[in-house]
ZAGU-948685 format. One record per residue: y, x, z of N, C-alpha, C in turn; residue in one letter. Coordinates in steps of 0.2 Angstrom, whole numbers, plus 2048, in hexadecimal, padded with zeros to 3 digits. Each point is the difference from the previous one (the first is absolute). Last residue first. Example, Ala and Ser with C-alpha at 12.3 -4.5 7.8 and 13.67 -1.06 7.14 Angstrom:
7F58408238068048018057FC803S;7E48028008067FC800806804800A;
END
This chain:
7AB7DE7BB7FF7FA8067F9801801X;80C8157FC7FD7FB7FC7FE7F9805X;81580F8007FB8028057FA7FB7FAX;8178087F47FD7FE8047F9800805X;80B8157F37FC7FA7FF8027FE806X;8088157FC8057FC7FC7FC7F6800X;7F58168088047FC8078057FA7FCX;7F080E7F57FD7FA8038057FD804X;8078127F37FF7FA7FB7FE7FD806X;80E81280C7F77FF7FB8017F97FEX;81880D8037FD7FA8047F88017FCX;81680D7F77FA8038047FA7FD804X;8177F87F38008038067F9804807X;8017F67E8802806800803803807X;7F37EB7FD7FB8077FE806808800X;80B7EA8037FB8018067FD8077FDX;80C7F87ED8057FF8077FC804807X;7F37F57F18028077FD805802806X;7FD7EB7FD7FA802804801809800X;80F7EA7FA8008087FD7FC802803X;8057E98057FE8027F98008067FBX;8017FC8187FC7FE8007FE7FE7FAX;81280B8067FD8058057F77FA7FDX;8157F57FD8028047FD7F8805802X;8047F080E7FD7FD7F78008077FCX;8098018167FA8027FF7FB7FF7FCX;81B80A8007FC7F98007F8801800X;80D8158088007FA7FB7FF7F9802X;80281E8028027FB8058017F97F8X;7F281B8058017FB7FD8047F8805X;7FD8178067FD8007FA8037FB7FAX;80380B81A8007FA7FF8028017F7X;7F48128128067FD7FE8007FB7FDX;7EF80C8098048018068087FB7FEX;7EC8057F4802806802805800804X;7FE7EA7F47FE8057FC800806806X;8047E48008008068047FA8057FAX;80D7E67F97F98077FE802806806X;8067E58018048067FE7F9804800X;8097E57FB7FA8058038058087FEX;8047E18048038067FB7F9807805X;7FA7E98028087FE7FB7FF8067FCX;7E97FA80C8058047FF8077FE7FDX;7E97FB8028007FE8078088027FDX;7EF8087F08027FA8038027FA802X;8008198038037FE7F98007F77FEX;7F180B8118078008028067FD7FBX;7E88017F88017FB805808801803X;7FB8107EF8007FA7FC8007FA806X;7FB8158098088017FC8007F77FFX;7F180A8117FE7FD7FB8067FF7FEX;80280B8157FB8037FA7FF7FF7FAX;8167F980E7F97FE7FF7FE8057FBX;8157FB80F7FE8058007FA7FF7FDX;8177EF8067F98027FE7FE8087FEX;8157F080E7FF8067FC7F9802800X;80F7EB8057FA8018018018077FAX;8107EC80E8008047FB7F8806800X;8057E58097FF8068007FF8057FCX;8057E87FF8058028027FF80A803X;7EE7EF7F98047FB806805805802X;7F38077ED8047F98028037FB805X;7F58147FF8048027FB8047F7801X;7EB80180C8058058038068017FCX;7F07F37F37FF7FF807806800804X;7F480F7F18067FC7FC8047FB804X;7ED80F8078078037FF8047FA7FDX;7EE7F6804800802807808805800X;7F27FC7EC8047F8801803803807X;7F180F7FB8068027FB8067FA803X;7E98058098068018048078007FAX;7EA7FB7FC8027FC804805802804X;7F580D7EF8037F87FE8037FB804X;7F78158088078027FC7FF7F87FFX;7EC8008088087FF8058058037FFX;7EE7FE7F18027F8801804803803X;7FA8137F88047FE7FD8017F9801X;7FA8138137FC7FD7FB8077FA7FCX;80781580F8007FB7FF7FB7FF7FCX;8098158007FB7FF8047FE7FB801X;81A8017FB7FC8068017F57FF803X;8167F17FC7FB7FF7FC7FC805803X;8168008037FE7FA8027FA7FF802X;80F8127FF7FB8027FE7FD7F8803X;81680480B7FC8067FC7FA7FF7FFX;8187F18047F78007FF7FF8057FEX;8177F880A7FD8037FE7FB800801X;8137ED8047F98038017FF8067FAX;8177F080E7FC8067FA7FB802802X;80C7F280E8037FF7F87FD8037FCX;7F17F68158048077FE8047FC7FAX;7F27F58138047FE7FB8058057FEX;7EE80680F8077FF8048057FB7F8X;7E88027FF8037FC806803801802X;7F780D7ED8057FA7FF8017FD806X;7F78148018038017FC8057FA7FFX;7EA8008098028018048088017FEX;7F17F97F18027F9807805803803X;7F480D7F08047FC7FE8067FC804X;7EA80C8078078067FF8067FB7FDX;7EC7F58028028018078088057FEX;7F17F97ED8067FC8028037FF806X;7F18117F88068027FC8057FA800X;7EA80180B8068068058078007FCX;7EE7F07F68037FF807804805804X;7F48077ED8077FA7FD8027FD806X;7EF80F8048078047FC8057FA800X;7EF7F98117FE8027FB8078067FEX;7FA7FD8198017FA7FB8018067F8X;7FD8098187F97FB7FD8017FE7FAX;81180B80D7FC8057FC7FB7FD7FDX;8107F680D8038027FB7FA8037FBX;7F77F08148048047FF8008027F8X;7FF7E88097FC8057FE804807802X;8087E98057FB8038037FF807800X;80A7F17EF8068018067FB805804X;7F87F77EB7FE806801804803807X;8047E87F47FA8008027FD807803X;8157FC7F87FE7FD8037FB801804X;80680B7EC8008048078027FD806X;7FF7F67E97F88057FF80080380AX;8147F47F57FA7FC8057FB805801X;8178057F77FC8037FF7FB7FD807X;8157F77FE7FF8057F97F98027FFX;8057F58138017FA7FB7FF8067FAX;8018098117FD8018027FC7F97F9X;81680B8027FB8037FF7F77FF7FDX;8147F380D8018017F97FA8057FEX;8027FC8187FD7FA7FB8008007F9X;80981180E7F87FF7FE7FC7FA7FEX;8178048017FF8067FE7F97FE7FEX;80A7F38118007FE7FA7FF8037FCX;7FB8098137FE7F97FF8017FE7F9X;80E8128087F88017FF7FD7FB7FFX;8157FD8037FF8017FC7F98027FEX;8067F88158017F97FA7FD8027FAX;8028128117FB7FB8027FF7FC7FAX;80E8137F88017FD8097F97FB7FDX;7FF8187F78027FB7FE8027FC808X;7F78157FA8078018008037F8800X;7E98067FD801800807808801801X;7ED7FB7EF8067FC802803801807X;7EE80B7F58068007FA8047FC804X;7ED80080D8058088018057FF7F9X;7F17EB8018048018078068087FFX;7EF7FE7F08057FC7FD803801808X;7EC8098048068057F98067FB7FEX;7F27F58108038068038078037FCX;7EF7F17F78057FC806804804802X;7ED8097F38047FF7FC8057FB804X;7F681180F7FD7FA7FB8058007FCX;7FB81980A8027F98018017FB7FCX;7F88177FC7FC7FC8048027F9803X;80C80E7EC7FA7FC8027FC7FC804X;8188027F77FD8048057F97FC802X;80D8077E78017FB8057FC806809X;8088027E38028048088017FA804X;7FA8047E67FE7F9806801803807X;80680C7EA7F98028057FD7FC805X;8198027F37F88037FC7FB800805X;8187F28077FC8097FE7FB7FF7FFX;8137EE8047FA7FF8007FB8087FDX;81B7F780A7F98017FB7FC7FF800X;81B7F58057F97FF8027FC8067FDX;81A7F98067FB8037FB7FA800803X;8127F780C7FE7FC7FA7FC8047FCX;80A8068188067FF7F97FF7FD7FAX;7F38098108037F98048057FD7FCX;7F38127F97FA7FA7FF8067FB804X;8088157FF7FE7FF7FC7FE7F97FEX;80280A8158077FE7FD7FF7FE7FBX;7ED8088068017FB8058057FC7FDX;7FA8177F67FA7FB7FF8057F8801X;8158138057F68008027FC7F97FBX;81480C7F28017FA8077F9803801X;8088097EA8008068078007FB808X;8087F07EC7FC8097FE801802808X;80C7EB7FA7F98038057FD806801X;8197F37F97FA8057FD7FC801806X;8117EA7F97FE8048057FA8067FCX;80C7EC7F58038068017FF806808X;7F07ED7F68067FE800806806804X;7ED80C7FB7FE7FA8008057FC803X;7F78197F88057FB8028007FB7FEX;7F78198027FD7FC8028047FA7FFX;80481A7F58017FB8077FA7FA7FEX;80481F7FB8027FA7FF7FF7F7805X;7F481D8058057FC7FB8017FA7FFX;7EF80880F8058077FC8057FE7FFX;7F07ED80C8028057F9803803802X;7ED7FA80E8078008028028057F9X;7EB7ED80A8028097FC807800800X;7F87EE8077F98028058028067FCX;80C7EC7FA8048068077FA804802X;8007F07EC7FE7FD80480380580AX;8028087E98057FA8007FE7FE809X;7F38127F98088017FF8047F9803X;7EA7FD7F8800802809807806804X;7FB7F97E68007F88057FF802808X;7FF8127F08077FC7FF8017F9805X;7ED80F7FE8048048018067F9804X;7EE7FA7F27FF7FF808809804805X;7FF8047E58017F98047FF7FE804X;7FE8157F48058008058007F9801X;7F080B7F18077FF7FE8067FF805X;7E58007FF8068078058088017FBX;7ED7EF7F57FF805807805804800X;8097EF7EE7F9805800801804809X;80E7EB7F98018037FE7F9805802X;8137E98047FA8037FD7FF8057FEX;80C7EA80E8018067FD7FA8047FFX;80D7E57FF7FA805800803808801X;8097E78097FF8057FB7FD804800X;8067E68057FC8057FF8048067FCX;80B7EE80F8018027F97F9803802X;8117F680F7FB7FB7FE7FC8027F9X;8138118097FC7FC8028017F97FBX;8008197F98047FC7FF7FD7F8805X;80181D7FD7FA7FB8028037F9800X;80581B7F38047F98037F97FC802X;8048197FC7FD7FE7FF8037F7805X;7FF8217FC8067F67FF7FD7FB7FDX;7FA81D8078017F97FF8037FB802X;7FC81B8038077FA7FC7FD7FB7FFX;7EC80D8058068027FE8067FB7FDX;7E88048108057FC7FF8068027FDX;7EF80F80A7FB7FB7FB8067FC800X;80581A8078027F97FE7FB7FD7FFX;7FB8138118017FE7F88037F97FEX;7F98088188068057FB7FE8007F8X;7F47F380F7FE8077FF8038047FDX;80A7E97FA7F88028037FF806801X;8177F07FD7FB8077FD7FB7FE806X;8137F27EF7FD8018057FA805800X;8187F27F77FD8047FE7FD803807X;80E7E97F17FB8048077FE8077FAX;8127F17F88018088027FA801805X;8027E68028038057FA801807805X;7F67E58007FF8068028048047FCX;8037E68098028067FD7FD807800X;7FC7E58047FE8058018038057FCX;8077E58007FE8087FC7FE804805X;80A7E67FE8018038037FB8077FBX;7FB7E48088068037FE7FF809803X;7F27EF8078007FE7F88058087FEX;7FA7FA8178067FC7FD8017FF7F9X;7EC8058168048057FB8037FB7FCX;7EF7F981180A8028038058067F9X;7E87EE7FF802806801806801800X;7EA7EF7FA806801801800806804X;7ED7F47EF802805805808801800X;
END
């Protein structure tokens, strides 16, 4: 898989601070995304993670602190500016559009793109994830979990982002198509794309992972090596994570 990101370079998050219904869920956080890198971030329900990645991504507008990417801050940019500038997400929920085919749903990710690009965009893609070859017809709502989770994927990478944010890789998945999509993240990391993970199963993320951070309450817990994180398991239990989630998925 080839891709317009340059290998080179970091995601800067620092000082976010973000509210919901007038309460903070994101407090002071700093956390580096380093391209061509896996990183993980981890942490129990309602710690503030989806928060965090739909901050980044312009769809919430922090309070506090920056966004910055070769000396530009994005914080507080729309969605659009966002995405045209190289970051990519992917939110907890598979946010596609149903009723139209999977042809379509990849067509509307690329509509910022010129002709060449979208073409080429969806050939890479399309090379990534064959499964949705065969499904171009269908609509969105027909195809299984692991198909909508490789639809949401597509649409995220056919603009060749610098940076991918994943919330919740795995969520609801059966464990072949987590297995199958693990190679799929490593994949993306090495063709120069920096990747910020969000997974249920600690021990898969962990992984996939260089360095990992623990979101705690909104706040950043722990910042490491993710070997570090995966010969102290302890480490995780004390940030309040359930024992099952610390497992991988079983083959």
């Amino acid at each position: 898989m080839s891709t317009q990101a340059d290998g080179n370079g970091v995601l800067e998050l620092r000082g976010l601070t973000v509210e919901r219904g007038s309460r903070a869920v994101v407090r002071d956080v700093s956390l580096d995304i380093p391209a061509a890198d896996v990183t993980a971030l981890l942490g129990p329900n309602g710690a503030g993670k989806s928060t965090l990645v739909l901050a980044v991504g312009g769809v919430l507008r922090p309070l506090t602190g920056s966004v910055r990417m070769d000396g530009r801050d994005l914080a507080r940019q729309r969605p659009e500016v966002v995405r045209r500038a190289g970051v990519a997400i992917v939110p907890e929920g598979r946010r596609l559009l149903p009723d139209l085919s999977v042809e379509d749903n990849i067509r509307v990710a690329a509509y910022s793109l010129s002709a060449e690009e979208a073409k080429a965009g969806r050939g890479r893609v399309l090379e990534l994830f064959p499964e949705l070859s065969r499904r171009l017809s269908a609509p969105a709502r027909a195809l299984s979990g692991g198909e909508q989770q490789m639809l949401v994927l597509a649409q995220a990478l056919i603009s060749s982002p610098r940076y991918l944010l994943i919330d919740e890789l795995s969520l609801g998945l059966a464990p072949v198509i987590i297995n199958r999509l693990v190679p799929t993240i490593r994949a993306v990391a090495a063709a120069g794309i920096g990747v910020l993970l969000i997974e249920q199963f600690a021990a898969l993320a962990l992984g996939l992972a260089t360095r990992a951070y623990i979101l705690e309450g909104g706040r950043i817990r722990f910042s490491g090596a993710a070997s570090e994180l995966r010969e102290q398991p302890d480490l995780l239990r004390s940030a309040y994570l359930l024992r099952g989630s610390l497992d991988a998925p079983a083959e």
